[in-house]
N, C-alpha and C positions, 0 to 999 in steps of 0.2 A: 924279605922272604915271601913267598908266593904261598899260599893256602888254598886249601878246596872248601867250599861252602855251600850247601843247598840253599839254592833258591826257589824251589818248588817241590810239591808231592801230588801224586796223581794214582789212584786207586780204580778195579773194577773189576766188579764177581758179576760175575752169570744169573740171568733172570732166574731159570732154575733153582727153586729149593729145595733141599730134603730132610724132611724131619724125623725125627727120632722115630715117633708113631709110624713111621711110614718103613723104618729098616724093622719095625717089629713082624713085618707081616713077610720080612724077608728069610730071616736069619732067628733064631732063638738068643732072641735080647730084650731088653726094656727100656724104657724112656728113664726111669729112676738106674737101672746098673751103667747104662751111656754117662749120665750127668755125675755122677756121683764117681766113675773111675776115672771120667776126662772132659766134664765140664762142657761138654759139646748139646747142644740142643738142636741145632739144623746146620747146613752146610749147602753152600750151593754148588749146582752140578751143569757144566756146559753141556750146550744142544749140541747133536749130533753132528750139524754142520759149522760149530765151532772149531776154531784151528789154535794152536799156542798163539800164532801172531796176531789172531783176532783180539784178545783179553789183551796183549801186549799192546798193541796198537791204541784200544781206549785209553790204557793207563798210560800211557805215554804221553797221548793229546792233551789227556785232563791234568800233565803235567808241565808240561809246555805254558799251554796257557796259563797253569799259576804262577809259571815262573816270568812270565812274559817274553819268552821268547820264541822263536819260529823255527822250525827242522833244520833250514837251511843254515842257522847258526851251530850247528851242533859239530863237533870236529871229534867226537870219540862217542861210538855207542857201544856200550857193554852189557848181556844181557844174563840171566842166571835163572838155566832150566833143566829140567829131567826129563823133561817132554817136549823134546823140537818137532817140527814140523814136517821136518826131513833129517836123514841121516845126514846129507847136507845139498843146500848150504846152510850155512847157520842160520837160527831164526834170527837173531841182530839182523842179518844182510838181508832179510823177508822183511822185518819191519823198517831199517832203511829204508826200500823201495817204495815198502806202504805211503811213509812221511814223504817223501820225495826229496830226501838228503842224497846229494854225489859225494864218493870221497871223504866222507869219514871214516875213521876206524874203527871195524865193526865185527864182535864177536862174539861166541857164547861162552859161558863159563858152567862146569858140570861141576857142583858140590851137593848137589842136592837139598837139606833144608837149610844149606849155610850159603848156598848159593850168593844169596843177596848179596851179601857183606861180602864175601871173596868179591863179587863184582865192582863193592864199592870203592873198597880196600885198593881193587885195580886203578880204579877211574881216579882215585885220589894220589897215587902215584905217578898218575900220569901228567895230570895238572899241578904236582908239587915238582916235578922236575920243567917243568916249562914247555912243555911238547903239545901240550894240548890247554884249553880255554875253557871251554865248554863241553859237558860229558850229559850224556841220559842211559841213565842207570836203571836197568829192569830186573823185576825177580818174577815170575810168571810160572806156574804150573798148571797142565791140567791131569789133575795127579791124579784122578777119580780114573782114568782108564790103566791105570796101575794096579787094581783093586779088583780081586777077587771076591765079589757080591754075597756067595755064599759062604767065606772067610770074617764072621763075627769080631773076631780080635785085631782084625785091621778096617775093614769096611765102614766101621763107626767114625773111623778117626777123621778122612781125608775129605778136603774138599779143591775146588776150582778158584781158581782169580789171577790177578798180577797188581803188579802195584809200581813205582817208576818215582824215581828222582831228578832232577836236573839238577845235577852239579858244576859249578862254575868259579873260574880261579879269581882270589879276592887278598887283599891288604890286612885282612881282618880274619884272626884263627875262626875255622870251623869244624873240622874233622880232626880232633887231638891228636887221635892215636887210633892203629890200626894194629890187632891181634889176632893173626889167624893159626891153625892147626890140625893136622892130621895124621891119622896112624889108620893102616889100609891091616893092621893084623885084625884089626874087629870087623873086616869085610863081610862076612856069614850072619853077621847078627841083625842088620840092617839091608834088604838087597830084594834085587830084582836080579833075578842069576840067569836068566836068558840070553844069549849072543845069536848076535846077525852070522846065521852063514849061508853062503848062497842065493841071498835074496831074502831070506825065511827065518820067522824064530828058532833058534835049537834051546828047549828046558824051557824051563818055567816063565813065564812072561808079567807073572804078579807079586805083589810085594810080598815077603818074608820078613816076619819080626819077632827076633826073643824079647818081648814084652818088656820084663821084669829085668831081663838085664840090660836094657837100652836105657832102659828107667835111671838104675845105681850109674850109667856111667855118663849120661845125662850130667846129673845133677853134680856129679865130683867135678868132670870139666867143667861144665859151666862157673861153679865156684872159684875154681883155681883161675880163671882166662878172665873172669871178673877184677879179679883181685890183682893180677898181671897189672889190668888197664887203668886200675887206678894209680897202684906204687908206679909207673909211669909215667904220671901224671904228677905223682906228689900229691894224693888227694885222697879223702877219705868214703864212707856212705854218706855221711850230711853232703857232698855236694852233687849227688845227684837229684835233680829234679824228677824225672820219670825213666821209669825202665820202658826196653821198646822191646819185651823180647820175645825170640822164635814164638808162635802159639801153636804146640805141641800137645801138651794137657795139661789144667790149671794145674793137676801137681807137681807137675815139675814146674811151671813157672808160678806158683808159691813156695816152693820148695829155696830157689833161687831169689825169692825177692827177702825170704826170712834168712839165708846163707848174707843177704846187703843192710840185714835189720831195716828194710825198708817196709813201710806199710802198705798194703795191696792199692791203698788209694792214688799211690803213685807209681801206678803200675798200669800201662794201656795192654788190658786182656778187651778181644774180640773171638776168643777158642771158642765158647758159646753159640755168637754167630755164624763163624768163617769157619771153625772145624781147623783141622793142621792142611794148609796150602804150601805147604812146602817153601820153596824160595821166595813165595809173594807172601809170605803169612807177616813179615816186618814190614816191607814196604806199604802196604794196607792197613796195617796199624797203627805205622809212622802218618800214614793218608788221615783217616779217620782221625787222629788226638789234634791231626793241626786244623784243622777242618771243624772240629765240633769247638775250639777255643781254648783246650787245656796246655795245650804246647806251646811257648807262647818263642818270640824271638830273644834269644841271650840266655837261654836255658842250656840245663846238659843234662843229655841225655845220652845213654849206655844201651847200646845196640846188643844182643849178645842170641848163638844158636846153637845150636847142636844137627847134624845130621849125617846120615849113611855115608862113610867110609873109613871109618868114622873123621868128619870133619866137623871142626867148631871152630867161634870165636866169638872178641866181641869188639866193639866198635864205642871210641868215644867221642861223642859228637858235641859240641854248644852248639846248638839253630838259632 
């Protein structure tokens, strides 16, 4: 039987930071009400002449090279964004050309902060049925131009990045199991409610959020999609090694590592640094734990997100 398995992770945020002190002089907020409802202390924000493919493109390279392989090998690109570059073509088919790959298959996926994992979830389908070999898996946002500056209750939250996998088919289980979900009646509570017509936005073009009740439905799926991925598996919370999950706000992701009886110590939170990036906010955190040495090879690790449509899941991985 054929498996999918990462062999590399490749992360990258924007030189650009913004710190809390700096939305105070924006917006009627505080560096203590920011940390204390969502754990965020700065967040970084692409320059003006940054594009989605540019942050996709770093993270890509820098994952290439960990995995040691070359563009030219890649036979499936799948990428997961809320902010393409174009209505189209898709950014995948932008960053192919960047790499100089011909002839893969190259696409985007819109789940927004579940983005990732729908993407991975794909690539790992695709290499378990024998179609494909080699996969580079991206989650990329630059979610900051989604954000209305003068909107407090959302402007705190977001920031910019991408983050990228190479996955690649293997003899040896790596991707256990794959749990996605969505329900489009809670569209209103999570949204960007603007459509293209005409060439032009018609409505609102910045994020919309019921805070409070994103929060309670957050944390119930999460829980429940968690618990899916293990009875699945046949496995309990002692065999997770570290959680990799969306970074939204610590509360919900402490919310969800005490729903795993798991201690935050094995829990890769960067909400602090990176702010909520939407579909890059795991692959940057998956980048980061393998990279600083905590992550280590023949570990399991439980992917797990929540975002706008409402879309969730989780993902269980041995690296």
């Amino acid at each position: 039987m054929s498996y999918s398995r990462i062999r590399g992770t490749g992360g990258y945020l924007p030189e650009k930071i913004l710190t809390n002190a700096e939305l105070e002089k924006w917006v009627d907020t505080s560096d203590q009400w920011i940390v204390e409802r969502t754990g965020i202390r700065t967040r970084h924000i692409a320059a003006d002449d940054q594009d989605t493919c540019d942050l996709a493109e770093m993270a890509a390279l820098r994952a290439l090279e960990s995995a040691k392989v070359s563009a030219s090998e890649l036979d499936f690109i799948v990428l997961g964004t809320t902010t393409p570059d174009r209505i189209h073509p898709s950014t995948a088919c932008l960053l192919q050309a960047r790499l100089g790959n011909h002839g893969a298959i190259a696409f985007d996926v819109q789940a927004v902060c579940s983005g990732f994992l729908y993407a991975l979830s794909i690539a790992d389908k695709f290499i378990k049925t024998g179609e494909v070999k080699r996969a580079l898996v991206v989650g990329v946002d630059i979610y900051s131009r989604l954000v209305n500056w003068t909107d407090r209750n959302t402007c705190v939250l977001f920031g910019d990045g991408a983050g990228a996998v190479v996955l690649e088919a293997s003899t040896t289980p790596g991707i256990m199991s794959t749990h996605l979900h969505a329900d489009g009646a809670y569209k209103d509570m999570l949204t960007v409610p603007a459509r293209v017509v005409q060439g032009r936005l018609k409505g609102e073009g910045f994020t919309k959020m019921q805070g409070n009740e994103v929060f309670k439905f957050a944390v119930n799926v999460l829980s429940e999609v968690v618990q899916e991925a293990l009875t699945a598996n046949q496995l309990d919370h002692n065999a997770i090694d570290w959680l990799v999950p969306h970074q939204a706000n610590i509360r919900i992701i402490s919310a969800a590592a005490k729903k795993l009886k798991l201690p935050m110590e094995r829990v890769v939170v960067t909400v602090s640094e990176h702010g909520n990036t939407s579909a890059a906010s795991i692959p940057l955190a998956l980048d980061v734990a393998v990279r600083d040495g905590r992550i280590q090879r023949g570990q399991t690790l439980l992917l797990e997100a929540v975002g706008g449509g409402f879309t969730w899941g989780a993902i269980l991985v041995k690296y």
